[in-house]
N, C-alpha and C positions, 0 to 999 in steps of 0.2 A: 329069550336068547336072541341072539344078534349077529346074520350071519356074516360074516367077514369074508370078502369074494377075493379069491385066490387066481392069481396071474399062472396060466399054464404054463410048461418048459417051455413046448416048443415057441410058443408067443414069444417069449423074450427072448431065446434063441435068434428068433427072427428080426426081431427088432434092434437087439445087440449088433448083428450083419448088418443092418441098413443104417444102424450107426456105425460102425468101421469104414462102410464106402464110404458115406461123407464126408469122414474126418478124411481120410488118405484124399480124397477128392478136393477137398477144399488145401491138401499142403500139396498137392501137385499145382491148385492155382494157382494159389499165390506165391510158391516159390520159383513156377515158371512161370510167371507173371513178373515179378522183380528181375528174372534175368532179362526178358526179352524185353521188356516193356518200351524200352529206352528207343531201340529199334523200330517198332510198331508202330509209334508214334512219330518219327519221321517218314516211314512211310505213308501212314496215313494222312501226313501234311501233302507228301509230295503224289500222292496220287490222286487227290483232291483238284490240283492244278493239269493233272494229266487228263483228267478225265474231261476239259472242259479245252484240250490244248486248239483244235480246231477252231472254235468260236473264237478264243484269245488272241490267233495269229490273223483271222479276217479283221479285225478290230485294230490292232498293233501295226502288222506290216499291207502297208497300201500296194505296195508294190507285187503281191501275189495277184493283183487284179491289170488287167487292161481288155480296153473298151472294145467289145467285139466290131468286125468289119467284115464287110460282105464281099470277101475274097478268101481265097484258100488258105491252109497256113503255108508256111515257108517248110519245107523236108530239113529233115536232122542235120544232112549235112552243111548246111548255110548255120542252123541255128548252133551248128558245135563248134565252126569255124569261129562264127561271133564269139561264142563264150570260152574257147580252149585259151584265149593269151591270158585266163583266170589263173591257168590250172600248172605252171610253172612248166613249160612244154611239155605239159601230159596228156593223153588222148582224152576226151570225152568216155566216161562210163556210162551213161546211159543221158537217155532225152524222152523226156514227161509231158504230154499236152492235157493237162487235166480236165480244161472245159472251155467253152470258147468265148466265156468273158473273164477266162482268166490267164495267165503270164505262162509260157509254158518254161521250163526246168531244165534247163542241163547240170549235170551230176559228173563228180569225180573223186572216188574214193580206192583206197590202196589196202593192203595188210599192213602197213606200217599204224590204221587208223587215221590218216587223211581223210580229212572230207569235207568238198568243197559246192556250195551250188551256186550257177548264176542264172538268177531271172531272166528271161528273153521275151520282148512282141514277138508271138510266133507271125505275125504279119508282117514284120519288117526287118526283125531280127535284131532289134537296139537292147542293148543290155540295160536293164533298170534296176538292178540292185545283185550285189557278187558277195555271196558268205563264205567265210570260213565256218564249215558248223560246229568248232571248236568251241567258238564264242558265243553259239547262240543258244541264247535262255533255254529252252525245252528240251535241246543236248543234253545239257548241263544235267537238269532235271532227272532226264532219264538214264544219263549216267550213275548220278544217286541214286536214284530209285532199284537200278538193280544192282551197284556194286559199289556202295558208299562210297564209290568216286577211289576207289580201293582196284588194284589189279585185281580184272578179272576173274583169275583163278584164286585170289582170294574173298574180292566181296560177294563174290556170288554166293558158294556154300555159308557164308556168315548170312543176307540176305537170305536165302532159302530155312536154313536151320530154324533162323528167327518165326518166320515164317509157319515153318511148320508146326512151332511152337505156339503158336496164337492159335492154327489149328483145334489143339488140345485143348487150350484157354477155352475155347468155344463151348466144346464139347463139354468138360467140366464147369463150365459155367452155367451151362443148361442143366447138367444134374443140378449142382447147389440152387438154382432158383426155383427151379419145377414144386411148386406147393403142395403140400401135404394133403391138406381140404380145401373145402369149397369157401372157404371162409379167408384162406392164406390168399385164395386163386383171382377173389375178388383186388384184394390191395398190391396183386403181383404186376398187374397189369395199367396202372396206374401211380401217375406221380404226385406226389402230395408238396404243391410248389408252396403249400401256404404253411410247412411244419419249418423246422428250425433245419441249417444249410446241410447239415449232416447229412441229415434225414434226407434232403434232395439231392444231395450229392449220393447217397447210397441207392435213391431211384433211379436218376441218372443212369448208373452202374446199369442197373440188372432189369430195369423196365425200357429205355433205350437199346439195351445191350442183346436183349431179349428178340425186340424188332427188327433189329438191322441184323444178327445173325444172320438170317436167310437169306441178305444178302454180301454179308460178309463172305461169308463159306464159298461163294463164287468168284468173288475177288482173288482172298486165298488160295483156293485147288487153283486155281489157272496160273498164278503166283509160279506156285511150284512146279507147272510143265516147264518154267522156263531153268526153275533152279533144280530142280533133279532132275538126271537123263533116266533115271530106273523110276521117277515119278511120271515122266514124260509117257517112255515103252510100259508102263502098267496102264495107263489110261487109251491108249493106244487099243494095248490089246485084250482089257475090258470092254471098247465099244463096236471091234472090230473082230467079235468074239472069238479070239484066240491066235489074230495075227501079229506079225512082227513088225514093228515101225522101222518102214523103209526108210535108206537113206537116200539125199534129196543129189542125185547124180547129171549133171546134163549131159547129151548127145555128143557124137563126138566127130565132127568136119571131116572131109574127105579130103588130106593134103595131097592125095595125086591127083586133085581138081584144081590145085595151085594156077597153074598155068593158066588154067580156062574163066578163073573166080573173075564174078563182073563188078564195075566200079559201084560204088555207095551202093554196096548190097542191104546198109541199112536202112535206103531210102525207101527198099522194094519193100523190105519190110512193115517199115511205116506204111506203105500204102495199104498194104493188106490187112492192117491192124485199124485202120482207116475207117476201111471198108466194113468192117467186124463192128464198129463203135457205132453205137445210136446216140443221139442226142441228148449234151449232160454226162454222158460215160468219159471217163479217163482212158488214154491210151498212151503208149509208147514202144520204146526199143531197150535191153540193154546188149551194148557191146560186147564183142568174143574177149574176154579176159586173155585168152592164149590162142596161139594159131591152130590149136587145135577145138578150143570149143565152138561154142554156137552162136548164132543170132539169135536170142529170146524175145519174142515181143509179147505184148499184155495188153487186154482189157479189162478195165475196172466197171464193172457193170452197176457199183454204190461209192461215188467219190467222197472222202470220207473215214469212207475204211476202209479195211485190207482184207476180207477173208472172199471176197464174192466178184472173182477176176478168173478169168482165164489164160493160160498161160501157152506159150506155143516156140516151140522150137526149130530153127531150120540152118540146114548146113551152110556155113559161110562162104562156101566157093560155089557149091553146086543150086541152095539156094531152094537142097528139095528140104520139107518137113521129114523130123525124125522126132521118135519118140524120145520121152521123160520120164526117169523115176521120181517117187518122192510125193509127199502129200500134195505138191504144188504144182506138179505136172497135168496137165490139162486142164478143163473145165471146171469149174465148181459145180455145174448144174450135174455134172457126170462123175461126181466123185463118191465116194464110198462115205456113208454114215461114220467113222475113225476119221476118215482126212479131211469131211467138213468140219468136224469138232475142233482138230488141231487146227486149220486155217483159221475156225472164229475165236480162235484161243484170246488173241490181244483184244480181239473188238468185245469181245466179253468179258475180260478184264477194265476193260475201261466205261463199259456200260454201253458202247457206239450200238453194237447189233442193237438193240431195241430204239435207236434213235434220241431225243431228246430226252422224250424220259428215261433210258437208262442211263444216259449221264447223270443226270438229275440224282437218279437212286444210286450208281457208283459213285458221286462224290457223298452223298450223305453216307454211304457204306463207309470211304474211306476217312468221313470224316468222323465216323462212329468208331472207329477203327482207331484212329489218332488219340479220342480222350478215354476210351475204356484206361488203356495204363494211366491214365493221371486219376480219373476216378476213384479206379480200383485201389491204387498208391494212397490217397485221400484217407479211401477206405480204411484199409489198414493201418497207415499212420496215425488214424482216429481211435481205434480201439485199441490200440497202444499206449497212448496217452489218456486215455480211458482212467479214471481212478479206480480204485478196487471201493465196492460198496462197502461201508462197516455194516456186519451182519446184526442186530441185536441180541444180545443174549437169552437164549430160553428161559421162561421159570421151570421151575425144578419141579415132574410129575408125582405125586404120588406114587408110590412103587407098587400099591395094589388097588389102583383105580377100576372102578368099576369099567368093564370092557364094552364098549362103546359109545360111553359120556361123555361130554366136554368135559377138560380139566384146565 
């Protein structure tokens, strides 16, 4: 006798279920993979050039440099005077001395979206180069990048959706690749560059796809604090276990000091921010928007980036310190585990907090990022065009074959 070994219920039971997730897993990729894809892949162009924008503009514009000198610099008010005949008689918004073999910055931008900067010798105060930032490249870029160049309140949520939709791609792509056995696990992890284009085009996909997720996933979640406000306030008050993300409010001037307010109060400022700055640190001013706001000044303690500055507020007349809400309010050294996260939000999106090498890994993230949809596209347009195999026809069994014999 011969015994014939019988598959239990619940084994196929089980095995049925973890066939249902994959199929449903594998039609949420790739059908939200075809929608988003198009999306994805632009920004994984344009984030690719963000992520390196710093090294790009020292290289391109010469004019962010000039030759340090062993004298003081020139105070905001000389350098805004030079640079306001830029600004179509509108006041200076703020004044930038980033470092002292470099050009410092006067700014002026509006709610209408104006915005304008002019280079200055902080030594001498000669203007060497005046932008509209309408027209300059990395504007542009980053215009794309969050709002396909699309009003606001429209390409954002398009932006972000997309977004969040590649999210998913991830995650469902990590089910569908995750191997069976130890056998599948060796070939998962490896590209087989010497089979036919398919074949490398499908590794590609999912052995590439594989790698860079981990850092994908960082790109993306940070993506979205910018594009959902309910994605923003959830990460907020996940890391800030159970607070509310404040809003960023500044102080507010004492207009019955009007009479007493002393000239270039921004100067005083600068000096104090001055004083604050070590060597190599960025500092500045920005200007009171309204007669009732504040004097802000700032130090950048990692010129470069933006999460690792300290922020400081003082009344425009009276010229005492008042406090700030908002994640951005004071110190970085003194801030809370939630409002360091959300300050490093961008520098972590673009890979800067970890220095060279995370730009390194953020553009190959975003360049991993860019060809998954055309991969993936590849993919499936492959097994599309795929011919249907002809099956061969069975020979016909004996109807009472001996039960266990070749027939």
């Amino acid at each position: 006798m011969f015994n014939k070994k019988v598959d239990k219920p619940g084994k196929n039971k089980k095995a049925n279920s973890k066939s249902a997730v994959k199929r449903i897993t594998g039609w949420l990729h790739l059908w939200l993979g075809l929608g988003s894809g198009a999306i994805v892949l632009f920004l994984g162009i344009t984030g690719c050039i963000l992520a390196f924008e710093q090294e790009i503009r020292s290289i391109t514009q010469p004019y962010i440099y000039t030759a340090e000198q062993s004298k003081p610099y020139l105070p905001p008010s000389q350098l805004s005077a030079a640079a306001e005949k830029y600004f179509d008689g509108k006041k200076a918004t703020a004044v930038e001395y980033p470092a002292k073999n470099k050009s410092a910055v006067v700014s002026y931008w509006d709610a209408e979206e104006n915005y304008k900067m002019v280079y200055v010798n902080p030594y001498t105060a000669g203007v060497l180069k005046a932008k509209n930032m309408r027209n300059d490249f990395f504007r542009i870029v980053v215009n794309g990048h969050f709002y396909l160049w699309l009003p606001p309140q429209i390409g954002q949520p398009v932006v972000a959706s997309a977004t969040l939709i590649f999210v998913v791609m991830m995650i469902t792509g990590l089910i569908l690749w995750w191997p069976k056995n130890k056998a599948a696990r060796k070939q998962r992890f490896s590209i087989k560059f010497n089979a036919r284009w398919r074949r490398v085009n499908y590794d590609l996909h999912n052995v590439l796809g594989f790698y860079m997720t981990w850092v994908c996933i960082f790109i993306a979640l940070t993506g979205l604090v910018w594009g959902f406000e309910w994605f923003a306030k959830s990460v907020y008050f996940v890391t800030s276990a159970g607070k509310t993300l404040p809003a960023h409010e500044h102080p507010v001037s004492d207009t019955a000091a009007i009479a007493s307010a002393k000239a270039n109060a921004g100067d005083y400022v600068y000096a104090l921010m001055a004083g604050k700055a070590k060597g190599g640190e960025s500092f500045g001013i920005y200007y009171p928007a309204t007669h009732t706001d504040a004097i802000e000044g700032f130090v950048n303690h990692r010129p470069g980036t933006y999460y690792n500055a300290d922020y400081y507020h003082y009344d425009q007349y009276t010229l005492q310190e008042l406090p700030a809400t908002g994640v951005y309010a004071g110190s970085f050294k003194d801030a809370g585990l939630a409002d360091k996260i959300a300050r490093m939000n961008y520098d972590i999106h673009v890979g800067a907090v970890l220095g060279l090498t995370g730009k390194v890994l953020a553009f190959l993230g975003s360049l991993m990022c860019a060809s998954l949809p055309v991969t993936g596209f590849l993919v499936w347009r492959g097994r599309r065009k795929k011919k249907t195999k002809i099956v061969p026809e069975k020979r016909q069994v004996a109807e009472k074959a001996p039960l266990g014999l070749p027939v």
